[in-house]
N, C-alpha and C positions, 0 to 999 in steps of 0.2 A: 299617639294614634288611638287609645282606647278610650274610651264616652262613656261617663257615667250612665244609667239606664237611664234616670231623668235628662239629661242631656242628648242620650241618642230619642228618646220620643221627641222632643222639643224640637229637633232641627227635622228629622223624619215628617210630623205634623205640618212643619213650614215649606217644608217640598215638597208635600203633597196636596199642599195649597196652592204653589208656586204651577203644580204642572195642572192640578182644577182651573186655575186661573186662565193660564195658555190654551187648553183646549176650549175656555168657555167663550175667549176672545177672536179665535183663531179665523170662523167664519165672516166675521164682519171684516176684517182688517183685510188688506193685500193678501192675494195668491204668493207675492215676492217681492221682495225688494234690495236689488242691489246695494253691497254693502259700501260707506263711503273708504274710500284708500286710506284716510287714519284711523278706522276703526278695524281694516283688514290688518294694519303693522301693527296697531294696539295690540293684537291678539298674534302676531307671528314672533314678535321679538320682547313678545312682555319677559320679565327676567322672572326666574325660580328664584322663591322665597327665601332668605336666611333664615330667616326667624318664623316660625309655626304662625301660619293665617288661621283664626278662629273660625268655626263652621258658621258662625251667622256672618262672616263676612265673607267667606266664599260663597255662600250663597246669594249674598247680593251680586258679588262679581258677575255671577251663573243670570242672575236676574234681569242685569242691566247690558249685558257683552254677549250672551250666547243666545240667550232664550227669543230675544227682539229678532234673530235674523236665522230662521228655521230656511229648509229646504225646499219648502212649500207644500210636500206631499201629504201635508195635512188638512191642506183646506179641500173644501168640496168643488170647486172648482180648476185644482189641480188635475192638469188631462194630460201630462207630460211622461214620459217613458214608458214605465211600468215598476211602479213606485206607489204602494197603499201606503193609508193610514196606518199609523199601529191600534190593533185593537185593545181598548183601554183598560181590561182587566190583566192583560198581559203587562200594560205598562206598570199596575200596581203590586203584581208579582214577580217582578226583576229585582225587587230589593231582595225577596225571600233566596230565591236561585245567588242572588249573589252576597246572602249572609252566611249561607254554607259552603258557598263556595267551594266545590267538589272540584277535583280532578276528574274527568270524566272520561280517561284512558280505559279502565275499568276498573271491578272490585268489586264486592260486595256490599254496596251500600243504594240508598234509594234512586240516585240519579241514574244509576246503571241501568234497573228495572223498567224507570218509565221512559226512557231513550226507546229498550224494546220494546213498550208498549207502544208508543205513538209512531213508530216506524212499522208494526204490524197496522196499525190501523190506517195510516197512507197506502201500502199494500191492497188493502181492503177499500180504501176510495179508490184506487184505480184498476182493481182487478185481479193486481198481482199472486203470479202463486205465495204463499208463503211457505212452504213444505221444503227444505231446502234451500233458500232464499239466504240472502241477507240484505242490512242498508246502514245506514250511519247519517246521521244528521254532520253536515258542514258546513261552510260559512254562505256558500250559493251555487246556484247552477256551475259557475267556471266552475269549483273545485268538485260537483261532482261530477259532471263531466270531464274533467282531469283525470277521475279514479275509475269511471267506467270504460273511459280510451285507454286507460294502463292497464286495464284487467284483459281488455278487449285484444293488446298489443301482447300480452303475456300468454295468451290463448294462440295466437297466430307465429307469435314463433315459435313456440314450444310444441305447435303442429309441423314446423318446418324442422327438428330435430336441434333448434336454437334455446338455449337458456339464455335469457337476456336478463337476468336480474346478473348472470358470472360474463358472459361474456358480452352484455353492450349491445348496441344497436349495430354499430359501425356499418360497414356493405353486404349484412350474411343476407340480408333479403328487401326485395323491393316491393316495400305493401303500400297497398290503396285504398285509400278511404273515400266513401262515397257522400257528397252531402250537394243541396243547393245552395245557389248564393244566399237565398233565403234565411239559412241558418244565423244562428251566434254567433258572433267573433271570435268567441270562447271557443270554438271548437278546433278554429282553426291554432288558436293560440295553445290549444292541448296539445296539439298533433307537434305542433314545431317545440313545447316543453317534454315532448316522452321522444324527441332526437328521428325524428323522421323527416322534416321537414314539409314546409308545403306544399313542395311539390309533389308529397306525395297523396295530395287533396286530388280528387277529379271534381271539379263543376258540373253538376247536369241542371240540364235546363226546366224551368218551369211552365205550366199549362196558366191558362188566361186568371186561375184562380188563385197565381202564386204559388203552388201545391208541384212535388218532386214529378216530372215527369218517369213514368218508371217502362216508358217504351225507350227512352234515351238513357235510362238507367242499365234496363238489361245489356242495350248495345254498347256500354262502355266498358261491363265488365267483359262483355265477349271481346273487345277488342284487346283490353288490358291483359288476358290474359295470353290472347295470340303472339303479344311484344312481350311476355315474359313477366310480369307484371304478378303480385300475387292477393288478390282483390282479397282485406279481410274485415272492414265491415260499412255499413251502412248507416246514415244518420240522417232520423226522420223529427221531422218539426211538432209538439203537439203544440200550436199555436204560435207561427212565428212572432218574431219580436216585431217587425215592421205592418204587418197586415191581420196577425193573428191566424193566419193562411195554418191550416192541418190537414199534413202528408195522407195520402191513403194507407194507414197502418196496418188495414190487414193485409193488402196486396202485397206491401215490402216485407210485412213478415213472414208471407210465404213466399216469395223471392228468396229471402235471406236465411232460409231455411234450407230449401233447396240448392243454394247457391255455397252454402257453407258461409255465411258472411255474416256476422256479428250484429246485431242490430240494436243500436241506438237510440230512444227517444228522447229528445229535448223537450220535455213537459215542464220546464219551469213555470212560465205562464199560465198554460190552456191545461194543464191536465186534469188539474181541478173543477173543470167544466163537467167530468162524470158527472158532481154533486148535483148538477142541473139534469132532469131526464130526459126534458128535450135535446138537450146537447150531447147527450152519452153515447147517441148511434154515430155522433160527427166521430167518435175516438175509439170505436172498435177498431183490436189488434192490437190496443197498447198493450193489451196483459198477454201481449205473444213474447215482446219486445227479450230481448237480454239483459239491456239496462235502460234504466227511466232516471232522470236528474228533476226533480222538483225543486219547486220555491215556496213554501207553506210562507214566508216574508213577501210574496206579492201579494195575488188576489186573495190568501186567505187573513191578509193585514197580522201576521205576527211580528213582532217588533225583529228588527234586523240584529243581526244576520242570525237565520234560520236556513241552510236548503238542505235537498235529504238525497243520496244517492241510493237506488234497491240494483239491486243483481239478483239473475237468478240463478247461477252457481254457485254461493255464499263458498263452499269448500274454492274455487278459483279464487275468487276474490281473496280470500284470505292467503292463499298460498302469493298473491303478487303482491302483497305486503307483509306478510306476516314477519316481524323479527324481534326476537325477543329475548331479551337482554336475560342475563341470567339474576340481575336485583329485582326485575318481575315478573321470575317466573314463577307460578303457585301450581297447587294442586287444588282440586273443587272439592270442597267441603273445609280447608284449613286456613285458617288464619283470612285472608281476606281474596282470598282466591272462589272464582267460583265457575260462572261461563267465561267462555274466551273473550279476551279483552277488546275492547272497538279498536284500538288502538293497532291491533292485529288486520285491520281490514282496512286501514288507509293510511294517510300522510302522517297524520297529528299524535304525536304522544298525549302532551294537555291539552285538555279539551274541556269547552264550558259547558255550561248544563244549559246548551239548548232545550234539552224538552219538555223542560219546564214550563216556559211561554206558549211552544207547542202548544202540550196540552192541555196548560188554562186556555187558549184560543180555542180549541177543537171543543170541547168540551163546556165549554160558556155558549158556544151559538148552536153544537149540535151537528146534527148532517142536515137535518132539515131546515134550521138557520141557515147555516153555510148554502145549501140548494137555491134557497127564494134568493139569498141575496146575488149571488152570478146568475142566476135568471136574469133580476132587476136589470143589475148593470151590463146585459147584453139587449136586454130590452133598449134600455137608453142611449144604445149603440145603433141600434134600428131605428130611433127616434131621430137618431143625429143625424142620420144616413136619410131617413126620407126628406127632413128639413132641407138640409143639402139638396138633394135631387128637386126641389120643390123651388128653392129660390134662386134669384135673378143673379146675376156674376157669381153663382157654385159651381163647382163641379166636382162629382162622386167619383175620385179614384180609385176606393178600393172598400167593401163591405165585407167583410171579413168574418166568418162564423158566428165568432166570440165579440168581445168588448172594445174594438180597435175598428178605426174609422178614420181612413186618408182622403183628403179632399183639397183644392185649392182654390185662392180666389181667382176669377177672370170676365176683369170689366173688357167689355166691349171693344175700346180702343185697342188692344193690342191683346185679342183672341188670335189665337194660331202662331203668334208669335213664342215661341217656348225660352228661347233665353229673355226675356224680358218678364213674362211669367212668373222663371225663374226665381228670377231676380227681385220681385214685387214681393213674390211669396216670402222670401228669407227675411227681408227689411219685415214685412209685415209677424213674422213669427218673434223677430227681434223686437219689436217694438211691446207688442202683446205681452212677452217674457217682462222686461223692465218697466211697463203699464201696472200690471200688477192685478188687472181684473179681472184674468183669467189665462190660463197658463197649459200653454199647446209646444210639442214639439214639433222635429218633422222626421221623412222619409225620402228615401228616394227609388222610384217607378218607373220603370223603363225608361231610367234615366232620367226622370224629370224629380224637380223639389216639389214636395207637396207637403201641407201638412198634418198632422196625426194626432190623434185624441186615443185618447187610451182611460175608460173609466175603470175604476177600481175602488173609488172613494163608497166607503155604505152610507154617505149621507148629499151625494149628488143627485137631481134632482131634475127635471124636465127644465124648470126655471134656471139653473144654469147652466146647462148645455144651452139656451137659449139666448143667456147672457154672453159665455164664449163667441155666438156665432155676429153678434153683435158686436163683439172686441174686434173682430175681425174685419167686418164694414168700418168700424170706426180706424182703425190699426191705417185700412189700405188708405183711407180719406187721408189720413196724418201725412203718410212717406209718398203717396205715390207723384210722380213729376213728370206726367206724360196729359 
């Protein structure tokens, strides 16, 4: 396993030509391409090696097997989920993060430091206090959402006179979380992994803009609480995943204030829209929030997985995980002890050196990089949206604050018909995906399929949003059979 120093430059050089080469090819070639059935088993059932494979021939392996059939989230005409490019200085300082390859539970060493630094300065793009705070980089939104709903859950029954780290969830109390359909799946999939189940979700409804209705919010906790019902917190959108739609944060944070109810922001997406000033009045109230779950791996393109969880009772937070083994327990100033360990504040003992990537991404574009560029790409979101509203078989489903724009096709023949619509719309978003000329997912809207562009690439362009909406007329010409 060890490489002479000549040996590790020489193969290191060839990879880093190997990944210059992909990035510099990537534009021209397909958005995607489905992979054929014996290249998918080549790679499921290839057998582990007996005998040591040389690094110039796993590199070719890497060359010829992985490299040809990416995700697609690199090309600039990728407009599917919310999925960026990585930015490419990040991608050239993943070797370094991972030469040292730190345990990054804690200690005294540099990975610890700049963890806290680049988690005080996400703080600081979005507002948050930091004077008793805390946060922790983790693998994404689920998992920090996972740790803000267990702090969240740890706070409410420990107000009920419940310890739930000794005694369980079991029937000592019936809590309610409040959220839109709107939201991440992830939330709901928090709620049924910290043993409450789903039903103890309430659904409230949303206004024309996507956005939590928070007249149907009050009345659900008034009713919730008349049936016994113990309402303990709230979860607000900063940019849903389907429409980009954001909650009114300051109104729920003073709700949820007054209401004793925990509040939530799912800012994976949208929260980074602070960076933009025009967007920063859409996101007043997040810095009232309790907990914010970021994605510095979406729109800020740091190579995955990055997300970051903040709290603002860091002493809470630590107390709903903290356990600490007596082989790591230090004292500060000896031997390798020093602040309390991250590892005290969530799931994960080992833990990679996220913030590494982090901060070469924050700190290569700046705040004022990082600003122009979510401008741009909301820019070209209003682009996309007028073009829509402008041409013949469009139509504008949903213009969304930020970077996200649902629309679908509807020729004439069969306007008003909505299952056939439907049905046009998915063949055509199917066809577009395996086309390979530009790459759309979708949504669903008061029930109906449409489909969704999500810009996030920094090197998308008016010329292929233009091209997309062309895939599109050409897509419906291919399938449609009416």
């Amino acid at each position: 396993m060890r490489l002479s120093e000549e040996e590790f430059r020489r193969l290191g050089y060839q990879a880093v030509d190997m990944a210059a080469n992909y990035f510099a090819e990537l534009p021209s070639g397909p958005v995607f391409q489905r992979m054929h059935e014996s290249e998918r088993q080549a790679l499921m059932n290839m057998p582990m090696p007996s005998e040591p494979l040389s690094g110039d021939e796993i590199l070719r392996l890497l060359g010829e097997q992985i490299l040809p059939h990416p995700m697609g989230n690199g090309h600039p005409r990728f407009l599917g989920w919310v999925n960026s490019p990585p930015a490419m200085l990040a991608v050239i300082t993943e070797i370094l993060a991972a030469a040292m390859n730190p345990s990054c539970a804690g200690g005294d060493h540099a990975a610890i430091y700049l963890e806290h630094c680049v988690i005080r300065w996400l703080m600081n793009l979005v507002g948050f206090p930091i004077e008793g705070s805390a946060g922790l980089l983790v693998s994404g939104g689920s998992a920090a959402s996972l740790t803000a709903l267990a702090t969240a859950r740890h706070r409410a029954q420990g107000q009920l006179g419940i310890d739930v780290r000794k005694q369980g969830v079991g029937n000592h109390a019936r809590l309610r979380l409040y959220a839109s359909r709107e939201v991440h799946s992830c939330i709901q999939k928090a709620v049924e992994l910290l043993g409450l189940g789903s039903d103890s979700i309430r659904w409230i409804e949303v206004d024309e803009d996507f956005r939590v209705s928070l007249d149907h919010l009050r009345r659900a906790v008034r009713e919730d609480r008349e049936q016994g019902w113990h309402p303990f917190c709230v979860v607000a959108s900063a940019g849903s995943v389907q429409t980009g739609a954001i909650d009114p944060l300051d109104e729920l944070a003073g709700f949820a204030s007054e209401s004793n109810l925990w509040m939530h922001v799912d800012g994976a997406y949208g929260a980074v829209a602070m960076l933009d000033p025009q967007s920063r009045p859409l996101l007043e109230g997040i810095e009232r929030a309790d907990s914010i779950a970021l994605d510095p791996h979406k729109w800020l393109s740091v190579p995955v997985e990055c997300g970051c969880v903040l709290v603002r009772d860091g002493a809470l937070l630590r107390d709903t995980f903290s356990l600490v083994p007596p082989y790591i327990r230090t004292e500060t100033g000896k031997g390798i002890g020093n602040l309390p360990w991250f590892a005290e504040y969530g799931m994960q003992q080992t833990r990679g050196f996220r913030a590494l990537k982090l901060w070469v991404t924050l700190a290569n574009a700046g705040t004022l990089g990082l600003g122009q560029q979510i401008a741009r790409q909301i820019a070209l979101a209003r682009y996309l949206a007028q073009r829509v509203d402008a041409a013949a078989n469009f139509e504008l489903r949903s213009k969304g604050p930020l970077s996200i724009v649902c629309f679908r096709y509807v020729p004439e023949e069969i306007a008003g018909n909505e299952e056939a619509l439907d049905a046009l719309n998915k063949k055509v978003m199917e066809h577009m995906q395996a086309d390979g000329r530009a790459f759309v997912t979708s949504a669903t809207l008061a029930g109906r399929f449409v489909l969704r562009a999500c810009i996030l690439h920094y090197d998308t362009t008016e010329a292929d949003i233009d091209a997309m909406l062309q895939a599109v007329k050409d897509a419906a010409a291919e399938v449609r059979t009416f």
